[in-house]
DSSP file (Angstrom, degrees, kcal/mol; ACC not computed):
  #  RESIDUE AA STRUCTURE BP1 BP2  ACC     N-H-->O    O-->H-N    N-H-->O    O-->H-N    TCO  KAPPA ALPHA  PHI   PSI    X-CA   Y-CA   Z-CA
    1    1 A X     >        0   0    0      0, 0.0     4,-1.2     0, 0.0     5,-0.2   0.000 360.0 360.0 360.0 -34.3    7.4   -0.4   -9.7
    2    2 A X  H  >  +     0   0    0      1,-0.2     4,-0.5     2,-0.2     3,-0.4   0.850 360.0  54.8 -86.6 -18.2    5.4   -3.0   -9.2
    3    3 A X  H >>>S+     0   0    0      2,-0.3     4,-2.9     1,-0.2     3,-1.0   0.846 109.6  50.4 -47.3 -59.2    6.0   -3.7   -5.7
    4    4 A X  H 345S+     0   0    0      1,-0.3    -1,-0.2     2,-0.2    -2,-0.2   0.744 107.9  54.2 -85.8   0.7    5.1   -0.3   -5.0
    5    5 A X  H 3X5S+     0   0    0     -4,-1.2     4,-0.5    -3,-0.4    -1,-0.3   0.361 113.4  44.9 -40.6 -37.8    1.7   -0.9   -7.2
    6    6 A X  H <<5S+     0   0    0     -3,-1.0     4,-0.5    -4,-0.5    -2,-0.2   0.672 112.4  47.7-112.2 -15.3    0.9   -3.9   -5.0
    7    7 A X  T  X5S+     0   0    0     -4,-2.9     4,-3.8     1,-0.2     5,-0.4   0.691 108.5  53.8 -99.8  16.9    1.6   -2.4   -1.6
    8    8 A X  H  ><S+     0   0    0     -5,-0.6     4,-0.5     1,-0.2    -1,-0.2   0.832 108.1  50.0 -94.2  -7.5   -0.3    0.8   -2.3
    9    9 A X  H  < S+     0   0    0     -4,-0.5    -1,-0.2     2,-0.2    -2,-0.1   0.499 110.6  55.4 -80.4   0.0   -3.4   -1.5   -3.2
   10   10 A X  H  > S+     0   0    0     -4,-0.5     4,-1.0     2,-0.2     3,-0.3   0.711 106.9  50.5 -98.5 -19.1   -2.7   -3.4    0.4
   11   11 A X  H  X S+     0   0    0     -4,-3.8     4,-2.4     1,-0.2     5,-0.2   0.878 105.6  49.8 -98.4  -4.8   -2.9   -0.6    1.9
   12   12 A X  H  < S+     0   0    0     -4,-0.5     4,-0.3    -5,-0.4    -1,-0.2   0.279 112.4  53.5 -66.8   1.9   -6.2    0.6    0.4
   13   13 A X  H >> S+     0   0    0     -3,-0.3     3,-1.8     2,-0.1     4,-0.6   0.669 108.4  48.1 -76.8 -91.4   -7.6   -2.6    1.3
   14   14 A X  H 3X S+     0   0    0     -4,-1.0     4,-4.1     1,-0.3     5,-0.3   0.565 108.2  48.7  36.6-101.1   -6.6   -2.3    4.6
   15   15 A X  H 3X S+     0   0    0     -4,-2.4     4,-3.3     2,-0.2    -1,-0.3   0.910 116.8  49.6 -47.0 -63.9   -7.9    1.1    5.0
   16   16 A X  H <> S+     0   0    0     -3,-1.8     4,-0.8    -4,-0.3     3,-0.4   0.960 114.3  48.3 -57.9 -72.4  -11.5   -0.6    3.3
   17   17 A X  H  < S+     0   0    0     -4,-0.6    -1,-0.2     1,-0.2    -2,-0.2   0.777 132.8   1.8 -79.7 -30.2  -11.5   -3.3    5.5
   18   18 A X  H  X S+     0   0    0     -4,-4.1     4,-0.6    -5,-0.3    -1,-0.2   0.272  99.0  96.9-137.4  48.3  -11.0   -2.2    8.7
   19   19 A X  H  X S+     0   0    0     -4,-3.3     4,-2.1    -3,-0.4     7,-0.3   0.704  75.4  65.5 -96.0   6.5  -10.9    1.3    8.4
   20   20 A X  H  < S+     0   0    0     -4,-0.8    -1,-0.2    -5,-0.2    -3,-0.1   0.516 108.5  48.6 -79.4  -6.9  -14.7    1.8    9.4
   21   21 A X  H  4 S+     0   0    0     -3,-0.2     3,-0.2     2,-0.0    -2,-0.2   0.477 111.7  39.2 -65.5 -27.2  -13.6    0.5   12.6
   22   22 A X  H  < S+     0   0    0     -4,-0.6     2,-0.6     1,-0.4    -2,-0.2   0.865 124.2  34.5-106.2 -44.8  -10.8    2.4   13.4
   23   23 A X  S >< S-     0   0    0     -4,-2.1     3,-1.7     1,-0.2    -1,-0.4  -0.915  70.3-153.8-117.7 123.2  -12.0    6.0   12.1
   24   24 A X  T 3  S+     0   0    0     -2,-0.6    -1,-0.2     1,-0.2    -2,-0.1   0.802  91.0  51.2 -46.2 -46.7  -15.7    6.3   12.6
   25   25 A X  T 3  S+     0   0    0      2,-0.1    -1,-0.2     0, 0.0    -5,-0.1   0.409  80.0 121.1 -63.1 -21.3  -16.0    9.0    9.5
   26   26 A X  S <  S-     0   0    0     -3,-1.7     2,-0.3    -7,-0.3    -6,-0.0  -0.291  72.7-111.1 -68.6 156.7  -14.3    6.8    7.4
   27   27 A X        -     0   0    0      1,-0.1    -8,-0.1     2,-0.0    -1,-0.1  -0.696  25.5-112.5 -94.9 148.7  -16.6    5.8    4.2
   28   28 A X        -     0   0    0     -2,-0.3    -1,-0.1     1,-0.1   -12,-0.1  -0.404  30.4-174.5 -58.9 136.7  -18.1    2.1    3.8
   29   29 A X    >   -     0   0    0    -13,-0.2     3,-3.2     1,-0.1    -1,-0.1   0.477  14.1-177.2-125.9   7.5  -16.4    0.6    0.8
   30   30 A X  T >>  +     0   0    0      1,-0.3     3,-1.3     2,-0.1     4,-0.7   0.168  65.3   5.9  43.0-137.6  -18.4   -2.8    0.5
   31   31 A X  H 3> S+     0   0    0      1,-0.2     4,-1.0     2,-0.1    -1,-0.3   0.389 112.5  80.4 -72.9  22.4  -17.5   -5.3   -2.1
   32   32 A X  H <4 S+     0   0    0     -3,-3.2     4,-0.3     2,-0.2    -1,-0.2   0.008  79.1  68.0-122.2  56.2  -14.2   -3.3   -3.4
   33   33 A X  H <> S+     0   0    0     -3,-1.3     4,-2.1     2,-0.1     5,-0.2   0.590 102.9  50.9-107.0 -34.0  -11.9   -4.5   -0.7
   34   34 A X  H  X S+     0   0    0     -4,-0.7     4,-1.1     2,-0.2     5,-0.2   0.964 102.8  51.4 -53.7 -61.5  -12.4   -7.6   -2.3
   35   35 A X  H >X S+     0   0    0     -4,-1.0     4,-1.4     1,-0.3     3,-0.9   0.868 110.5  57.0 -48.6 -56.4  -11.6   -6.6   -5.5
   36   36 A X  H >> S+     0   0    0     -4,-0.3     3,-1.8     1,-0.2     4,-1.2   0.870 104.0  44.8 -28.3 -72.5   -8.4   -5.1   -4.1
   37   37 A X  H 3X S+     0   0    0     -4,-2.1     4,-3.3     1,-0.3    -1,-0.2   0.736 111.8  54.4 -82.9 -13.3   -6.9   -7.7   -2.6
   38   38 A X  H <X S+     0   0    0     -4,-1.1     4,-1.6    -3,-0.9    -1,-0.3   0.772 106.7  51.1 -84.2 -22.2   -7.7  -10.1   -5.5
   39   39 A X  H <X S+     0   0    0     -3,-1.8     4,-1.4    -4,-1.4    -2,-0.3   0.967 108.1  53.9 -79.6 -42.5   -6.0   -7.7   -7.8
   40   40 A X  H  X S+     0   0    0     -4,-1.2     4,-2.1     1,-0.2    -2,-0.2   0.963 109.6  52.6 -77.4 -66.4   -2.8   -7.8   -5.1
   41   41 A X  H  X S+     0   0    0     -4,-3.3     4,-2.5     2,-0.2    -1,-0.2   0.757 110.1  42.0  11.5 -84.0   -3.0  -11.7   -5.6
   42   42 A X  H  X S+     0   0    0     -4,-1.6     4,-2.4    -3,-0.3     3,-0.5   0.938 115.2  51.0 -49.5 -79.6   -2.8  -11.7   -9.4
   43   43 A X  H  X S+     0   0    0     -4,-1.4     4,-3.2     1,-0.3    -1,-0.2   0.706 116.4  44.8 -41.2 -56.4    0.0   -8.8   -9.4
   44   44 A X  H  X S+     0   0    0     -4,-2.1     4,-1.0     1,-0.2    -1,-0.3   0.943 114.0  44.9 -53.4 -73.2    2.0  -11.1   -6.8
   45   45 A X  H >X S+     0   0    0     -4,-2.5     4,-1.2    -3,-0.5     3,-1.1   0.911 110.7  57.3 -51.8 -50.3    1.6  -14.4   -8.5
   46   46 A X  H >< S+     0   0    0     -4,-2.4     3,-4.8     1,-0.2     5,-0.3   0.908 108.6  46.2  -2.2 -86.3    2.5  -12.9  -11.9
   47   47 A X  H 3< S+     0   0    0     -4,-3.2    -2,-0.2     1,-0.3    -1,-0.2   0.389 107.9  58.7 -71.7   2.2    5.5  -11.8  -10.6
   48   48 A X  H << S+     0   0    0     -3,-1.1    -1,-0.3    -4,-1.0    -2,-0.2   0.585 109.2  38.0 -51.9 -23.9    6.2  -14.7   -9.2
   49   49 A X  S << S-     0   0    0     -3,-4.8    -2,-0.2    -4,-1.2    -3,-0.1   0.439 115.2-111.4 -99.4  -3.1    6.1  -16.7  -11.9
   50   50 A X  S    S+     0   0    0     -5,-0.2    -3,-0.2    -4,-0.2    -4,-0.1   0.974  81.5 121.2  31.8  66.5    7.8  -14.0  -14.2
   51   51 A X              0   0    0     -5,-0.3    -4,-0.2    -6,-0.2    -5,-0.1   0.487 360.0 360.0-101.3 -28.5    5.4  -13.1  -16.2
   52   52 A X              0   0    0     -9,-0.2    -5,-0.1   -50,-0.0   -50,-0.1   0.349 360.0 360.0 -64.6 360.0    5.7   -9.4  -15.1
C-alpha cells in the first residue's frame, strides 16, 4: 500500500514538473511539486528504516 502511495505521488510530481512542457494546456502547479517529492522522501525513508 505504501509503495503504491509513493509512486502515485512520483508521478504527480512528474506530471507538475515537467508536465507544462510536454502538454501545453497542462496547469502551472508552482511550489507543490516540491512538496510532493518531499512527502515521497519521508514515505521512502520511513519505510526504510521500518518505521512504516
Amino acid at each position: 500500500m505504501l509503495w503504491t502511495i509513493v509512486i502515485i505521488l512520483l508521478i504527480l510530481w512528474l506530471l507538475g514538473a515537467f508536465g507544462g512542457r510536454v502538454f501545453s494546456g497542462f496547469p502551472k502547479t508552482g511550489n507543490w511539486v516540491h512538496v510532493l517529492i518531499v512527502i515521497v522522501v519521508i514515505l521512502v525513508l520511513l519505510n526504510l528504516l521500518g518505521l512504516i
